[in-house]
C-alpha positions in Angstrom: 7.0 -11.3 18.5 8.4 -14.5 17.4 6.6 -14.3 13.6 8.2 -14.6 10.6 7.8 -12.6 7.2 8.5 -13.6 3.5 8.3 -10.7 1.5 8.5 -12.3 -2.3 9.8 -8.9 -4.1 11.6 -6.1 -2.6 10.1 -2.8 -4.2 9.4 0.1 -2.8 6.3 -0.6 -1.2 7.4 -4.2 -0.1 10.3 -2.4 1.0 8.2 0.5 2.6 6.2 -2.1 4.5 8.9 -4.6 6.1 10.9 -1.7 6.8 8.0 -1.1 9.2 7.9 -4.6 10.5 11.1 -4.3 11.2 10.7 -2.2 14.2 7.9 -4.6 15.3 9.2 -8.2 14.8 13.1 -7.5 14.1 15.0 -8.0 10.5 15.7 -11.3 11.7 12.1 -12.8 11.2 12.1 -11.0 7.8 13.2 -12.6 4.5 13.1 -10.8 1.0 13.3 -12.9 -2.2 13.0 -11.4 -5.5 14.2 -12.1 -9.6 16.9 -9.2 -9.2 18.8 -11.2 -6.1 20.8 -8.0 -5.8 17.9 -5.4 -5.2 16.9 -8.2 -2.4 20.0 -8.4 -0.6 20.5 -4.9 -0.6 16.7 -4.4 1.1 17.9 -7.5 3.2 21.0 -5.8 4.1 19.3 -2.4 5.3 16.6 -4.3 7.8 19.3 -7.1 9.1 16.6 -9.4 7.0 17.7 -12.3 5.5 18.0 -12.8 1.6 15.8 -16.5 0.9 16.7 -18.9 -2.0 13.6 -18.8 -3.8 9.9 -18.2 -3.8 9.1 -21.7 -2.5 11.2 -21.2 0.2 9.6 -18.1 1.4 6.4 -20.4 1.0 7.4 -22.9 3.4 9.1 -20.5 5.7 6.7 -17.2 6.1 3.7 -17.3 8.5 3.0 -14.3 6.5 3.6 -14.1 2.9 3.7 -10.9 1.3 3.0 -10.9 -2.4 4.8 -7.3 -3.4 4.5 -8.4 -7.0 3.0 -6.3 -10.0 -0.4 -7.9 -10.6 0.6 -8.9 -14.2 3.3 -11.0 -12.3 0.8 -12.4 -9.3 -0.7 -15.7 -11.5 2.9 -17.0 -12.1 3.9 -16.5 -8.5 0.6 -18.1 -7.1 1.0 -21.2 -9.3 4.6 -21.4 -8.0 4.0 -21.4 -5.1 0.3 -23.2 -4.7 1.4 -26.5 -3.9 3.3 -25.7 -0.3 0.6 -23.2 0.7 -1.7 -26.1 -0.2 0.2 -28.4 1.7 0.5 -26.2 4.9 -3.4 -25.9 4.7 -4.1 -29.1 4.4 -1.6 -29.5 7.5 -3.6 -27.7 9.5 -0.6 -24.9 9.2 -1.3 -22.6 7.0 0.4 -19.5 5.9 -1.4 -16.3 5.5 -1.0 -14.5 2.0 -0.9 -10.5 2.2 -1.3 -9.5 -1.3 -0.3 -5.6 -2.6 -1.1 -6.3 -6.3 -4.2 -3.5 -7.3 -7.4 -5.3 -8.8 -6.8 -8.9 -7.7 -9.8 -9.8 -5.9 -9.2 -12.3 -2.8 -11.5 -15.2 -4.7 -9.4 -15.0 -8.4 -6.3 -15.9 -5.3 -8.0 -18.5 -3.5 -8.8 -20.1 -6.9 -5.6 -20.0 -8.4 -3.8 -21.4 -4.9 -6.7 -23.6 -4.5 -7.0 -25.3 -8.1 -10.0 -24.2 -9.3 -8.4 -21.1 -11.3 -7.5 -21.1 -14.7 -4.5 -22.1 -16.1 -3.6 -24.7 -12.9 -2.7 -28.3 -13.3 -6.7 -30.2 -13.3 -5.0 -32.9 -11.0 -5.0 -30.4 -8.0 -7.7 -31.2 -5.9 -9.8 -28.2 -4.6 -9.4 -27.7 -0.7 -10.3 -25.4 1.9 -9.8 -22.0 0.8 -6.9 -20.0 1.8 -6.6 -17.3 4.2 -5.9 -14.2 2.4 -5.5 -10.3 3.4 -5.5 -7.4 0.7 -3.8 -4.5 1.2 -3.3 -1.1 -0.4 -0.6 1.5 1.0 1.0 4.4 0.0 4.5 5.5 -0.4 4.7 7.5 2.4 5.0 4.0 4.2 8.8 4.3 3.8 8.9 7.4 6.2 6.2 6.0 8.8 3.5 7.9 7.0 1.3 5.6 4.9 -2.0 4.9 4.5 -2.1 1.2 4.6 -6.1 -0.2 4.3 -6.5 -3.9 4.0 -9.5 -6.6 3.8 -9.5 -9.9 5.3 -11.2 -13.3 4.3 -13.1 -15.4 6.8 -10.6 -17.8 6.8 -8.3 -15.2 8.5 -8.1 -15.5 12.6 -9.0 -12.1 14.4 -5.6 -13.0 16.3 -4.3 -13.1 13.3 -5.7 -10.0 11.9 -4.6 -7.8 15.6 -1.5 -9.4 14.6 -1.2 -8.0 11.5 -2.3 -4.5 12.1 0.6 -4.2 14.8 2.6 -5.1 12.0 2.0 -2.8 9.6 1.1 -0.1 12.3 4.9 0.7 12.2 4.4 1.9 8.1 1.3 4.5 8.9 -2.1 4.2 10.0 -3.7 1.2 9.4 -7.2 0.8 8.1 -10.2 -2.3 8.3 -12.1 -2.2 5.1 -14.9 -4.2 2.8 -13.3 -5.3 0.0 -15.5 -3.6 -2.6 -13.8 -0.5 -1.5 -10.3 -1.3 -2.3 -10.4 0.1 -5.8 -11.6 3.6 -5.0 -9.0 3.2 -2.0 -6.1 2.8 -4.6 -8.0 5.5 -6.4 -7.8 8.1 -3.4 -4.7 7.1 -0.8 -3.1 4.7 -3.2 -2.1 7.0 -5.9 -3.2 10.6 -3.8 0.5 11.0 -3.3 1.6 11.7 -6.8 -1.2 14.3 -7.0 0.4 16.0 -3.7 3.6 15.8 -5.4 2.2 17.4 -8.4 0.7 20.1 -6.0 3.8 20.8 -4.1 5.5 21.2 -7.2 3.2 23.8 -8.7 3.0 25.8 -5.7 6.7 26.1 -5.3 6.7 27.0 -9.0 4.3 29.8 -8.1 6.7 31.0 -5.1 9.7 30.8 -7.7 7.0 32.9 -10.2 6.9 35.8 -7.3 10.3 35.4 -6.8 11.6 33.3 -3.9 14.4 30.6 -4.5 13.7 27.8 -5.5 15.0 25.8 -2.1 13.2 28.2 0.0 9.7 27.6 -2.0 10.1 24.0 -2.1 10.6 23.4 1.8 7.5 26.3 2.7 5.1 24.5 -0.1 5.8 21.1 1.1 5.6 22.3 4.8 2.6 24.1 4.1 1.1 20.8 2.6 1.9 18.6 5.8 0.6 21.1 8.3 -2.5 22.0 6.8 -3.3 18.1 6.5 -2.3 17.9 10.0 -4.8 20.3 10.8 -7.2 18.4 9.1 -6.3 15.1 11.5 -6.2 17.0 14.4 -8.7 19.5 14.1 -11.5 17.8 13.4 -12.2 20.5 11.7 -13.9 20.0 8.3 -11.6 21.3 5.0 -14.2 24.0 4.8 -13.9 25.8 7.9 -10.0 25.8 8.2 -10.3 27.2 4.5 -12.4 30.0 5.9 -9.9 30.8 8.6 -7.5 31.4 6.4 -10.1 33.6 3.7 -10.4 36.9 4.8 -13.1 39.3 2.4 -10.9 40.9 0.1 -7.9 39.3 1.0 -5.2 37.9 -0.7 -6.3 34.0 0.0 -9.7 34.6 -1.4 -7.7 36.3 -4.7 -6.0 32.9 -4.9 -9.5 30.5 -4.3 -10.9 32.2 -7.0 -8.2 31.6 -9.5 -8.1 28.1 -8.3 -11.9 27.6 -9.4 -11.6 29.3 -12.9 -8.8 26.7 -13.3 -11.9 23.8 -12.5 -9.6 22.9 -9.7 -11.7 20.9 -7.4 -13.5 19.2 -10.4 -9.9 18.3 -11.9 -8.6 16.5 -8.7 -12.1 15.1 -8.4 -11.6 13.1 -12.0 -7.8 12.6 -10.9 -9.2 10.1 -8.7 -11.8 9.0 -10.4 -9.3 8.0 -13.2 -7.1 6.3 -11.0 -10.6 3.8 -9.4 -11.5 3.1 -13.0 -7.8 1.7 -13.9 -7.7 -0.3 -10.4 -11.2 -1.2 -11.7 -10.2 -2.2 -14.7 -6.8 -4.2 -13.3 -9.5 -6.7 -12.1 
């Protein structure tokens, strides 16, 4: 695949993600830029990437253009970087901009690239809209594992779009969505893994409680985690019924289910992600 990737910032989940490219169109057609030049080359470095001058270079050069910004750092790098994309449009070339930042709809990008924003130089004249993809992974990305859902504008080619997905298909599963979903996305898959983390650690806390190591109920909490959401994939099962395999009356499982619901455990994890939507919500 002869395509070339300009990932402007090289955090972890720009990281995560070309890390996956990688495997599909080679370090070579990948090029990290970023303010700390040293955390690029490094990611550079690790994929056989290269290391680009600046973010207008990664404009002219990336048929994709990943924008692994924080969103309070996307308006600057849009208005950088507006007048090459504009030009490539106008050119009939135009380069496709993957955004990771939570809350910035595909519209408030189009109109910052495209002139009619606020804050851009009046003398730009509007023109067709840009082709823009949203996306919203995970960490688990880095290891193969993500969740990676993304939305598309018109203005994107399905070619371009199958393209994509393979992609990003070597980070995790890859998910088509509406847009209007993307906050409760970053609600649920976006920052789920911190909640697992936090649930991984508290069972292996309750294994150290009853008097395991600490190494030994670390690696049997975490393992316990990962196969029990693999019987989820697999099973087709509902959560329900594999909980009810494991829930014998009397039983020791049911002993634990219980305390689980006097702790308003369900409800908690519920508002978790709730919490997390509203802020993505809010972002916007």
């Amino acid at each position: 695949m002869n395509t070339m990737i300009a990932c402007i910032g090289s955090g972890n989940m720009g990281f995560a993600l070309m890390k996956g490219a990688a495997g599909i169109v080679g370090g070579k057609n990948i090029g990290f830029t970023d303010v700390d030049t040293g955390k690029a080359a490094a990611a550079a470095k690790s994929l056989g990437a290269a290391v680009l001058k600046s973010n207008l270079e990664a404009s002219v050069k990336g048929d994709y253009i990943f924008l692994a910004v924080k969103p309070q750092a996307l308006p600057g790098v849009l208005v950088e970087i507006a007048p090459n994309v504009r030009e490539r449009l106008a050119a009939g070339k135009p380069a496709i901009l993957v955004s990771l930042a939570a809350g910035w709809a595909t519209n408030k990008i189009q109109a910052i690239v495209g002139g009619s924003g606020i804050d851009v130089p009046v003398e730009w004249a509007p023109v067709a809209s840009v082709p823009v993809i949203r996306l919203m992974p995970n960490t688990p990305a880095l290891i193969s594992k993500g969740v990676i859902a993304f939305a598309a504008s018109p203005e994107v080619p399905p070619a371009k779009i199958k393209e994509l997905e393979k992609i990003l298909g070597g980070a995790g599963m890859v998910d088509r969505i509406e847009e209007h979903y993307m906050d409760a996305v970053t609600g649920l898959s976006g920052s789920g893994p911190a909640f697992a983390y936090l649930f991984i650690e508290a069972m292996a806390d309750g294994g150290v409680q009853a008097g395991l190591p600490r190494s030994k109920a670390l690696r049997y909490a975490a393992q316990t985690l990962m196969g029990s959401a693999a019987m989820v994939l697999e099973t087709g099962k509902s959560p329900a019924e594999l909980k009810d395999m494991v829930t014998t009356p009397g039983g020791t499982t049911i002993a634990g289910v219980v305390a689980l619901e006097n702790g308003a455990f369900r409800g908690t994890v519920i508002n978790a992600v709730a919490a997390a939507y509203k802020r993505s919500s809010e972002l916007a």
